[in-house]
N, C-alpha and C positions, 0 to 999 in steps of 0.2 A: 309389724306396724305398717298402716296404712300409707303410702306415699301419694300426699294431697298438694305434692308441687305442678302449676300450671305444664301442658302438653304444650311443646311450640307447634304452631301452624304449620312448619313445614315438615314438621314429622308426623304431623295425621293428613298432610296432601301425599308424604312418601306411603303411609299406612295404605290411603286409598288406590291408592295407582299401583302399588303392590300387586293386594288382595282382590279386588274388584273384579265381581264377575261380569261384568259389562263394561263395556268399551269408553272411557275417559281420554279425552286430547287438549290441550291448549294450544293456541293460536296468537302470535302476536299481534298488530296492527298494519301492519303488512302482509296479514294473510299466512305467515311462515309458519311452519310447524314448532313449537318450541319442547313441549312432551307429549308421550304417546304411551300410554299401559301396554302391557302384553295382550291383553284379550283385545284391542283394537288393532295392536301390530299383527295378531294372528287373522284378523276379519281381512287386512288386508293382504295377507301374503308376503310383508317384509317387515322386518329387523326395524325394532324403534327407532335405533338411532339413524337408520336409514331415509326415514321420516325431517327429520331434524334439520334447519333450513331453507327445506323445500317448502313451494305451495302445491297446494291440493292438485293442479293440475299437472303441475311436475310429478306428481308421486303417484295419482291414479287416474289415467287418461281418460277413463270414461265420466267419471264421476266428477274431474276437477270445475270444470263450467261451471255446473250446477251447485258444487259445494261452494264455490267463491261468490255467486251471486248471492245467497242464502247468507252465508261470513256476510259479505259485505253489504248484506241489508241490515244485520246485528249491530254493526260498525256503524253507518249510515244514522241510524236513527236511535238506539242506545236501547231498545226494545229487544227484549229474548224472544225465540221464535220456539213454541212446546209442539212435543210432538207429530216433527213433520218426516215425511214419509219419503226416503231416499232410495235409488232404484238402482242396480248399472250392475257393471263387472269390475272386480279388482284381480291383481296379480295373483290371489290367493286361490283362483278358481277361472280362468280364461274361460270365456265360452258362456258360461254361466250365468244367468242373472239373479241379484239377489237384492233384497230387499232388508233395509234398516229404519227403524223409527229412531229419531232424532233430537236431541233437546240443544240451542245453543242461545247461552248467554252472556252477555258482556261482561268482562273483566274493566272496573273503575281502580284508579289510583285515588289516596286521598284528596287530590282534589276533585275526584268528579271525573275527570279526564277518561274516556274509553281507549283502555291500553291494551287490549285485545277479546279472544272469544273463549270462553272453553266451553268442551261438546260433551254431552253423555250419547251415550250410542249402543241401542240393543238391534240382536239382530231378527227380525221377523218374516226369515227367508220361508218356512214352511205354513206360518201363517197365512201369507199373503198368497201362496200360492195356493193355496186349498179356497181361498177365498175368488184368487183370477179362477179356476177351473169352475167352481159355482156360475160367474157373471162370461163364464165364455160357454158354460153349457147352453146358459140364458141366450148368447148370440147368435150360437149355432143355431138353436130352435127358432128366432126370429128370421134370418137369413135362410133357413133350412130349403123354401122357397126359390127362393134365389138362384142358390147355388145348385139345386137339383137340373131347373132349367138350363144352366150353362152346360152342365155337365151332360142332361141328355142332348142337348144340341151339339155337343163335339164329338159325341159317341160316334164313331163309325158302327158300330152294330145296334142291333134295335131292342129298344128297353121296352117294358110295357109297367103299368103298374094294373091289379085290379082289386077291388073290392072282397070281402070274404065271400059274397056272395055272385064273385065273376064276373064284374060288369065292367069295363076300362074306364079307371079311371086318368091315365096318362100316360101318352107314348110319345117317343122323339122322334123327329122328322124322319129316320130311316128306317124305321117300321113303318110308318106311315104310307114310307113310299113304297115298301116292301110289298100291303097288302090293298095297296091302291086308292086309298081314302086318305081325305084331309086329315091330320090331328086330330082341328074339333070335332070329327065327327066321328071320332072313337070314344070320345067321352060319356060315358053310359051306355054303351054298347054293348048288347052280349055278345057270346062268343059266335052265337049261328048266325048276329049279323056281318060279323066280319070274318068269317073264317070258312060258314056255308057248311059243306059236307063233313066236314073235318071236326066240326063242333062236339059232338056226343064223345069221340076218343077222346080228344083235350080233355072237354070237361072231367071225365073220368080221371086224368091224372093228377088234374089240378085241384078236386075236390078231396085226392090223396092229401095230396099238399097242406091243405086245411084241417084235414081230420088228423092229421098224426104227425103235423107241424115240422116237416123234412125235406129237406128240396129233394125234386127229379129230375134227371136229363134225361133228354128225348132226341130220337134223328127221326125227324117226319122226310117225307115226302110229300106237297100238297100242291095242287093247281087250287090259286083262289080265286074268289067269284068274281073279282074286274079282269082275267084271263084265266078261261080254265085251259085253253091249251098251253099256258107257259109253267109245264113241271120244275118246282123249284125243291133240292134239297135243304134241308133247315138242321141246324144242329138247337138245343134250348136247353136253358137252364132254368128250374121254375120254382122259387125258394119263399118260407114267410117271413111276413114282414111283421116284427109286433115290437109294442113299446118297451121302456125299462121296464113295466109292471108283469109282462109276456105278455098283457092283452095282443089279441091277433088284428093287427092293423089290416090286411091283405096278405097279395100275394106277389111277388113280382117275377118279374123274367128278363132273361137275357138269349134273344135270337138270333145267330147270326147264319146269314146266306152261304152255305156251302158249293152250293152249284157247280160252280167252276170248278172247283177242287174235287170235287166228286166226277165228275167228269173226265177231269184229267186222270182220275185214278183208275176209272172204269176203265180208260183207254189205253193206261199207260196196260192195267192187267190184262185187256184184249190183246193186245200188241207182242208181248210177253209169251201169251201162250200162245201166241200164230206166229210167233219166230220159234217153240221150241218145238211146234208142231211140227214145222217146215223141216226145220235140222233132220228133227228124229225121224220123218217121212224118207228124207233123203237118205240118211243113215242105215233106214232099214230093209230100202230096197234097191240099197249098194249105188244110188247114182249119185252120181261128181260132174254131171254134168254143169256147164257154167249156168245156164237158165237157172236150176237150183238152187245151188251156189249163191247166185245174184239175188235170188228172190229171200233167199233166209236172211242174208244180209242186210236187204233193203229194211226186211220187219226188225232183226235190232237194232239196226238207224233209229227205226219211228219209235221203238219202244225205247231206247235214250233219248229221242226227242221230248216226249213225256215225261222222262224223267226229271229231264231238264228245266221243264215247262214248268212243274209244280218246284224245284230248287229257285228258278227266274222270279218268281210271286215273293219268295222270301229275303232273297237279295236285294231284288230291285226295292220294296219297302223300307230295310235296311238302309241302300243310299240315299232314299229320298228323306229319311231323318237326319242325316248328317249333319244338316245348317237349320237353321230356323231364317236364316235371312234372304229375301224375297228372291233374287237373281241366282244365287247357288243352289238355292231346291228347283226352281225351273231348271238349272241346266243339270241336275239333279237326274230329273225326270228323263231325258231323253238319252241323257248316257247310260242311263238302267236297261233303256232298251234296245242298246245297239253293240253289236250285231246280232244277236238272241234273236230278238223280233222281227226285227227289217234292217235293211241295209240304212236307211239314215230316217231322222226322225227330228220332227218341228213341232216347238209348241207356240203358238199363236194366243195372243192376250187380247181380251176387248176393253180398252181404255174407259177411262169416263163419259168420253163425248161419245161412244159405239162405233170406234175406230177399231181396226184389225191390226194388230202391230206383232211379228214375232221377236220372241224373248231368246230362245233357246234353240239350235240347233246340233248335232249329232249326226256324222258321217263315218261310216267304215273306214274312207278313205279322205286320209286330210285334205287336201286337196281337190276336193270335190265336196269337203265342209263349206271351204272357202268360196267357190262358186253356190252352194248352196244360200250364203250366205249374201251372197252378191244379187243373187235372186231377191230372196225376200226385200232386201235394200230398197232396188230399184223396182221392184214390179209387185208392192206388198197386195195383198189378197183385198176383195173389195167386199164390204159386208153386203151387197145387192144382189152378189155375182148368185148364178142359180145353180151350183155346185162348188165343192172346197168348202173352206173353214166359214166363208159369210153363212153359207146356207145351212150349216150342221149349227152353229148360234141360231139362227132364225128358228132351226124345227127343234133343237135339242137331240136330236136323232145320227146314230151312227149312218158315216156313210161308206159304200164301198163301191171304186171303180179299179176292174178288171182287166188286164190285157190292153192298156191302153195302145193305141195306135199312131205312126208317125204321121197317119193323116188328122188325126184328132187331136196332136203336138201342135200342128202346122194351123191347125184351125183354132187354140187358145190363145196362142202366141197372139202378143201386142203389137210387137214389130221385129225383124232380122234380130236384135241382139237379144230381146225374147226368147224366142227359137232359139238359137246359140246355146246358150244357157240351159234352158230346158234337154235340147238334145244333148249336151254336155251329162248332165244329170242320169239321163238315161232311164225316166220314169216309167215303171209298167204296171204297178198294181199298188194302189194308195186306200186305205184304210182311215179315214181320218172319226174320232171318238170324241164326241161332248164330252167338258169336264161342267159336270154340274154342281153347285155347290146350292144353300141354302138361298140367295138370291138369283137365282136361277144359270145358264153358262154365264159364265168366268172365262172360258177359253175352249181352244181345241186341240187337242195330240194326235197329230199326223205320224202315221208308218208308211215309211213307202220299200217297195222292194226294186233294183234295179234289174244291171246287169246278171245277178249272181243266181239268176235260175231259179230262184224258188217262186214260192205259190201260197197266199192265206191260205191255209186251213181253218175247218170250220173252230178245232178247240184253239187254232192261236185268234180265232175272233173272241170267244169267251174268255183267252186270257186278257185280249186287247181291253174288253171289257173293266175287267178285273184291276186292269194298270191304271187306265184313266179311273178309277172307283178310287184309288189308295193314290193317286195322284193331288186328286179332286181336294182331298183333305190337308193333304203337306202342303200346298200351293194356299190354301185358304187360309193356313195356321202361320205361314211365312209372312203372309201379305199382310197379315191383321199385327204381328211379331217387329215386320218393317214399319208400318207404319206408326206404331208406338214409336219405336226408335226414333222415326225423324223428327216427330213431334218433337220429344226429349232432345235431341241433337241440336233441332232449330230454338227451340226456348233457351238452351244452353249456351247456345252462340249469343244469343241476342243477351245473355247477362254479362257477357265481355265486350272489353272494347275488339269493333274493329280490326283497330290498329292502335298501334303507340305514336303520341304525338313528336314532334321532334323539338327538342328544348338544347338549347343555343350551349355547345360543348360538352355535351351530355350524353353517352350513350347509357341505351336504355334497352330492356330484355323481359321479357315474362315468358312464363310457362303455367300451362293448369291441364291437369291429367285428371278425372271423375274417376273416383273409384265404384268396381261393382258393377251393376246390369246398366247398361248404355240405355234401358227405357227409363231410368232413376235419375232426375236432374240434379245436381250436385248442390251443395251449401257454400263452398268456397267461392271468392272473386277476388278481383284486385279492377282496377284503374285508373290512368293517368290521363289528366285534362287540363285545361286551362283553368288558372282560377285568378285573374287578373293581368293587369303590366305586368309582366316581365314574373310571373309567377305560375308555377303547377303546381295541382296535389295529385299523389300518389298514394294510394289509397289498398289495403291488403284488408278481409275480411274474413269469418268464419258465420255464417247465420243458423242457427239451430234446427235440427231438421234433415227432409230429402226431400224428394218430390215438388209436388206444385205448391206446399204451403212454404218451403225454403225455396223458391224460384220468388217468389211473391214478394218476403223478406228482403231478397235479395234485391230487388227490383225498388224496393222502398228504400234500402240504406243507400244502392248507387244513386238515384236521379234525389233524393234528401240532400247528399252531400254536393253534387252536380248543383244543385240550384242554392245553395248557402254558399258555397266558396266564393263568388264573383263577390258578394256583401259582406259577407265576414271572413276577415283575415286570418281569425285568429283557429287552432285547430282545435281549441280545448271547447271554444264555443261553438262550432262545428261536432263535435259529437254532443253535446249537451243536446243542440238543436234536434238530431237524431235521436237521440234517447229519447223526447218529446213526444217526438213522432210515432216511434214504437210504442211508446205508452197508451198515445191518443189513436193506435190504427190496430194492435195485434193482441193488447192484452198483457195480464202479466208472467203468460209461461213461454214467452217467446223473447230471443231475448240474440245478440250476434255481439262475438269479439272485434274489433276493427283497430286498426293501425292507421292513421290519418297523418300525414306528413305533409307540408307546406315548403318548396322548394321554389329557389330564387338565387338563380347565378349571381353570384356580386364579384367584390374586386378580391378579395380574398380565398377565393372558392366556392362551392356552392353550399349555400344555408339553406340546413335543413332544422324547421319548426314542427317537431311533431306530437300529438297525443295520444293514448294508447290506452281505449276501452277495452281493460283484460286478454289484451293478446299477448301474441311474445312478443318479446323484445326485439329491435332490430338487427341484426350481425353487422360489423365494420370486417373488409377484410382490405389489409394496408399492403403496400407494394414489398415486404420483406416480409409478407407471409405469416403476420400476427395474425390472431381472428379473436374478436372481442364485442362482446355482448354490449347495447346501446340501452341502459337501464335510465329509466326518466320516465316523467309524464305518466306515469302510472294511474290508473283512474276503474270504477268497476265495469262490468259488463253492460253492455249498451241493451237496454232494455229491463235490464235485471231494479234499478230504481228508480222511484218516481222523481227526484229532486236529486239527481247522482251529477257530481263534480268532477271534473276532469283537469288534469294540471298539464303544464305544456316543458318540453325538454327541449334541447336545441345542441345543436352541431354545426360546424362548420367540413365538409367534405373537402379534402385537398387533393391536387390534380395525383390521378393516377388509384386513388380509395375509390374502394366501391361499398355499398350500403345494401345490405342484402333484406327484403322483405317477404315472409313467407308462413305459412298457414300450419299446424300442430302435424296435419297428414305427415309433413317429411320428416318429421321427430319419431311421431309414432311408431314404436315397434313392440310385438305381443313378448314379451320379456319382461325377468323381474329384476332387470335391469336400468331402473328408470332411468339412466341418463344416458344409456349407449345412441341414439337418434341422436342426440345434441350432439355427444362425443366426436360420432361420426362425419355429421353436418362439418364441423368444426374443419375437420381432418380434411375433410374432402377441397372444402373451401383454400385451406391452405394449400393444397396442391396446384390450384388454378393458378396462381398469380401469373402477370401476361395471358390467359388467355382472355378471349372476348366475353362480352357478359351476355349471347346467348348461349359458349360456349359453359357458363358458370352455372345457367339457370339448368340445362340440359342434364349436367354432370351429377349436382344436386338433388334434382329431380332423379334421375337413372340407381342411385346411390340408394335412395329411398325405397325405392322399391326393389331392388336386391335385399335389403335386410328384410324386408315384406314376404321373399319368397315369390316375390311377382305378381302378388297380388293383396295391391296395397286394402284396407280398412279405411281409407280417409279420403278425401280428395286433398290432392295436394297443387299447389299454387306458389307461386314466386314471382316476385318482380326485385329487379336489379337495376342499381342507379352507377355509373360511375363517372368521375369527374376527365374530361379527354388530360394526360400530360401535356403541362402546361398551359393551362386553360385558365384563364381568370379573366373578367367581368368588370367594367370602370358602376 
C-alpha cells in the first residue's frame, strides 16, 4: 500500500542538503551562516559545522567582502539576485582561483519579514577558465604590439625581425646601434643594405631558415658598412616565425656582440701558449736562469689575468643585479670593479637640470675612499670642463688619460686643498666610459689606477667597454624600478595622516605596513581629525583594490568623511553620506569597509559613537587583561548599496581601556584555521596591558606577520585609543 501521508518540509530541506550535488547554504539576517551541505563544505575546504555562526568574511577571507555585499543587497531590497558569477580562493585550494555561478534568494517569514538568504552554488572553475584563456589570447594578440616594443627596448642583445622574403621588418635599438643605422631605417631594408659584403652568406642561411622552417646559429665575423675597420665578433640565432596555423610569418633573430669575449679568449689562448712555450724552452735547454724564470712567470701572470678578465664580466653582472633600487646598483657598479680593474673607481650621474653629481664611489683602500669622497664633495666635476666626466657626457666618447703628471696635478687643481687631495689620491692613469642608455648618457664610470703600478691594457679597455655596456642597463632598470617606488611611496604617505592630533587625555597610536611590491599603493587607511567642539573621529578603513584605482577610493572616503564630520555629528550619517558618494563617483563594483567612530572626552570617560560599514568589529582591551570584541552599529559595505543604512553603537571608555581599531591584514592568515588571527590578536593584546599604545600597535602589527611567515597578503593598519588613568572630562 501506497503511503499518501503529507512529507514535512524539513525533511525534503534534510533530503536536499543531503543528496544535492551542488552547493546549498542559508544565511540568517545577520549575514551568519546557519546550514551548509557537504558539496559547499567541500567547495570550501572546511567542515559545515565549522561554517556555523560565522560571516562569510570570517570563514573565507577572499571571498567574504564580496559575498556580504551581494547577501546584503538580497537583504536590502527583498530581490534575488540569479546567476551571478563569484571569483576568489577558499581554504579548499590556497593559491588558486576559482570560479562559482551563483543563485541567492530571500528567505520571508509569514509575514513578509526577510529573515535571511539561502544560496545555490555550482562550481564553474573549468568553464570560466577555458573561457579567460580564449579572451586573454584575444589580449595578448591586441597588446602583442605593445609588449614586443618594451621587450626589444630592454633587450641588452639585438633582435631583428624580417619578412619571409628578408627584408627588416623591426629591430631594437641595440642592433641598431650595433650596425649603425637608426631603427627606422631598417624598416624595409634588405640585407645588402644593412650588412654590405656580408649579405649573400646571411642570406644563404636565412633562406635555409625559411625553406625547411629550423633555426641556425652562426658566429660571423663582419666589419659593417658605417666602419669597415671596426671587426666585430657576432654570435646569432636565426629561427621562424609562424602563426598557430604554421603559416610562416618571418624570420627572426637574436645577435649578440661577442667581441670582447672573443678577445679575451684569443688572448687568454695566446698567453697560454707563450707561457708553456717559455717553460718548455727553458726546460729544454737546461736554463734556470732568473731572466727565464721571470719571463715564464710573467706570461702565467697575463694568462691568469685573462682568465680573470672573462670570470670579472660574469661576477661583476651578477652584483650589479643584486638590488633593483637606484643607490645600491650604482654602488653596485663600482665595487664590481675594484680592485680587478683599477685601484678605485666613481660613477658620476647627470641630474635633471645637466649637473654632474657623483653617486657612487669604490677605493682599494678605505681611507683613501673617504678622501676620494671628500673630493667629489667639495670639487664636483663641471659639465664645461674640456676633459673628465663633463666632456665624456658632451661627446659620448671613451676617454683615456695616461701617465698623468704632478705638473699637470698642480695645473687642475682649484686651490692648495685641491692639490692636497688629488695628490693624496695619487692619480696616474684614468679611463673614464659613457654610460649610454636609450636617452642618450646617463652618466659616466671612471677607473683610475694609482700608486699600485699597473697600466690599462688594451683588452682591460674592451672590458672597460664591456662594464660600462652591462652597467648602462642595471642603472637604467634601477632608476625607472626607483622611481615607480617613490611615486608609490609619496602617493601612499599622502593617504595618511601626517601626524596624530592630540585630544585632551588621550593617547593615541597607529601603524600601517603595505603588503607586497613597494611600487603597489595599498587599500588600507585609518585617520584621526577634528570633527567639531571638543570632538574627533577616528576613522579605520579597507577600500577594494591596489594601485592607483584604490589610492583614488582612498582619497574619496578620507577627505568625504573630513568634510561631513564638522556638520554631521552623527557616524551612521556620515557613512550613508559616503556610500552616496561611492555610488555617484565609482560605480557599483567598487565598494571599501570603514569603521567610523565619533570620540568626545566627557565627565565619565571618553565616549565613543561609532558605525561600522562591514568592518570588524572594534577590540576593548581593559586594565586586567580581558580583550573583548565591540559588536554594534553593524551596517553593509560602504559602496556595496544604493539606499544602504547604517546604525550607530556607543561606549563609554574608562581611564586606563584601550579601544583597538584595525583592518582584516592582521587577522589574515593562509590556514584552515579561520579564527587562529583573531585568536592570536586576542592573545597578544592580552599581554600588553601597561604597555604604551605604540607599544600595542607595534606588537600587534609584529604578531601578524610572524603568522604570515613575514610576508604579510594584506595591508595591515591599526589605530589605538586609550583613556590616560584617571582622566575625566567636566
Amino acid at each position: 500500500m501506497i503511503d499518501t501521508s503529507p512529507i514535512s518540509a524539513p525533511a525534503i530541506l534534510d533530503a536536499l542538503f543531503a543528496n544535492s550535488t551542488i552547493g546549498l547554504v542559508v544565511w540568517d539576517r545577520e549575514l551568519r551562516f546557519r546550514r551548509v551541505n557537504a558539496r559547499l563544505a567541500a567547495m570550501n575546504g572546511l567542515a559545515a559545522e565549522a561554517h556555523v555562526g560565522h560571516r562569510p568574511r570570517e570563514v573565507l577571507p577572499e571571498l567574504g567582502e564580496r559575498l556580504e555585499a551581494l547577501l546584503g543587497r538580497v537583504v536590502a531590497t527583498g530581490e534575488p539576485l540569479r546567476d551571478v558569477e563569484v571569483s576568489g580562493e577558499t581554504p579548499a585550494a590556497v593559491g588558486v582561483q576559482r570560479h562559482w555561478l551563483a543563485s541567492y534568494f530571500p528567505i520571508r517569514t509569514d509575514a513578509n519579514e526577510i529573515a535571511g538568504v539561502t544560496g545555490l552554488v555550482v562550481e564553474i572553475t573549468a568553464e570560466r577558465d577555458a573561457r579567460d584563456r580564449a579572451e586573454s589570447a584575444m589580449q595578448r594578440t591586441a597588446f602583442v604590439d605593445a609588449e614586443l616594443q618594451a621587450l626589444y627596448a630592454a633587450l641588452p642583445v639585438g633582435v631583428a625581425f624580417l619578412s619571409p622574403d628578408l627584408r627588416y621588418q623591426r629591430v631594437n635599438e641595440t642592433l641598431a646601434r650595433l650596425n649603425g643605422r637608426p631603427v627606422g631605417a631598417h624598416v624595409g631594408a634588405s640585407l645588402e643594405d644593412v650588412v654590405g659584403k656580408h649579405a649573400p652568406a646571411l642570406r644563404t642561411e636565412l633562406e635555409r631558415v625559411v625553406a625547411n622552417r629550423e633555426p641556425v646559429d652562426l658566429e660571423l665575423e663582419v666589419a659593417l658598412p658605417h666602419d669597415p675597420t671596426d671587426l666585430r665578433a657576432l654570435e646569432a640565432t636565426f629561427f621562424p616565425v609562424v602563426d598557430r596555423d604554421e603559416a610562416l610569418l618571418g624570420v627572426g633573430g637574436v645577435i649578440r656582440d661577442v667581441t670582447v669575449r672573443r678577445e679575451l679568449e684569443r688572448k687568454q689562448s695566446d698567453l697560454l701558449r707563450d707561457a708553456l712555450f717559455a717553460r718548455a724552452a727553458a726546460e729544454a735547454a737546461g736554463v734556470r736562469t732568473d731572466d727565464a724564470r721571470e719571463e715564464a712567470e710573467r706570461t702565467s701572470v697575463a694568462a691568469e689575468r685573462g682568465r680573470a678578465r672573462i670570470a670579472l664580466l660574469a661576477r661583476a653582472g651578477q652584483q650589479m643585479a643584486e638590488s633593483m633600487e637606484w643607490e645600491p646598483t650604482l654602488q653596485a657598479v663600482v665595487r664590481a670593479v675594484v680592485p680587478d680593474v683599477a685601484d678605485w673607481a666613481s660613477l658620476t650621474v647627470v641630474d635633471p637640470r645637466g649637473a654632474l653629481r657623483v653617486h657612487a664611489i669604490a677605493h682599494r683602500d678605505p681611507e683613501r675612499e673617504r678622501l676620494a669622497w671628500e673630493l667629489a664633495e667639495r670639487y664636483p666635476a663641471s659639465a664645461d670642463a674640456p676633459s673628465g666626466p663633463g666632456h665624456v657626457v658632451r661627446t659620448g666618447e671613451l676617454e683615456i688619460r695616461t701617465d698623468i703628471t704632478p705638473d699637470a696635478i698642480r695645473a687642475a687643481a682649484r686651490d692648495r686643498e685641491h692639490l692636497r687631495l688629488m695628490e693624496n689620491l695619487s692619480v696616474k692613469h684614468v679611463v673614464e666610459a659613457p654610460l649610454t642608455g636609450p636617452s642618450g648618457v646617463l652618466g659616466v664610470l671612471s677607473f683610475v689606477l694609482g700608486d699600485s703600478g699597473r697600466r690599462f691594457e688594451p683588452e682591460d679597455l674592451q672590458l672597460i667597454r664591456s662594464l660600462a655596456t652591462r652597467a648602462t642597463l642595471h642603472i637604467e632598470n634601477a632608476r625607472l624600478y626607483t622611481e615607480r617606488s617613490t611615486i608609490a611611496e609619496t602617493l601612499q604617505a599622502s593617504l595618511l595622516p601626517r601626524a596624530l592630533p592630540e585630544i585632551p587625555g588621550v593617547e593615541l597610536a597607529a601603524h600601517f605596513q603595505p603588503a607586497g611590491d613597494q611600487n603597489t599603493v595599498g587599500g588600507d587607511f585609518y585617520d584621526v581629525f577634528g570633527a567639531g567642539e571638543n570632538a574627533w573621529a577616528a576613522v579605520v578603513g579597507d577600500v577594494s583594490g591596489k594601485g592607483a584605482p584604490a589610492a583614488a577610493l582612498t582619497a574619496l572616503a578620507r577627505y568625504t568623511l573630513r568634510a561631513t564630520a564638522r556638520t554631521h555629528p552623527d557616524p551612521a550619517a556620515n557613512l550613508a553620506l559616503l556610500n552616496a558618494a561611492f555610488k555617484d563617483d565609482t560605480g557599483a563594483e567598487q565598494f571599501c569597509t570603514v569603521l567610523y567612530a565619533r570620540v568626545c572626552p566627557g565627565p565619565d570617560g571618553l565616549d565613543v559613537r561609532f558605525a561600522n560599514g562591514g568592518h570588524l568589529p572594534p577590540l576593548l582591551l581593559k586594565p586586567d587583561g580581558s580583550v573583548t570584541s565591540v559588536d554594534g552599529g553593524r551596517g553593509p559595505l560602504v559602496g556595496a548599496l544604493a539606499d544602504a543604512r547604517y546604525e550607530e553603537a556607543a561606549l563609554t571608555l574608562r581611564p586606563g581601556e584601550l579601544l583597538l581599531l584595525y583592518t582584516d591584514g592582521v587577522t589574515e592568515v593562509s590556514t584552515t584555521d579561520i579564527t587562529l588571527g583573531e585568536r592570536e590578536l586576542h592573545a597578544t593584546l592580552a599581554g600588553l596591558v601597561g604597555a604604551s599604545v605604540q607599544e600595542v600597535v607595534a606588537a600587534a602589527a609584529n604578531r601578524a606577520v610572524e603568522l604570515q611567515a613575514h610576508a604579510p597578503r594584506d595591508d595591515i593598519a591599526l589605530l589605538a585609543l586609550r583613556l590616560k588613568p584617571a582622566t575625566v572630562h567636566p
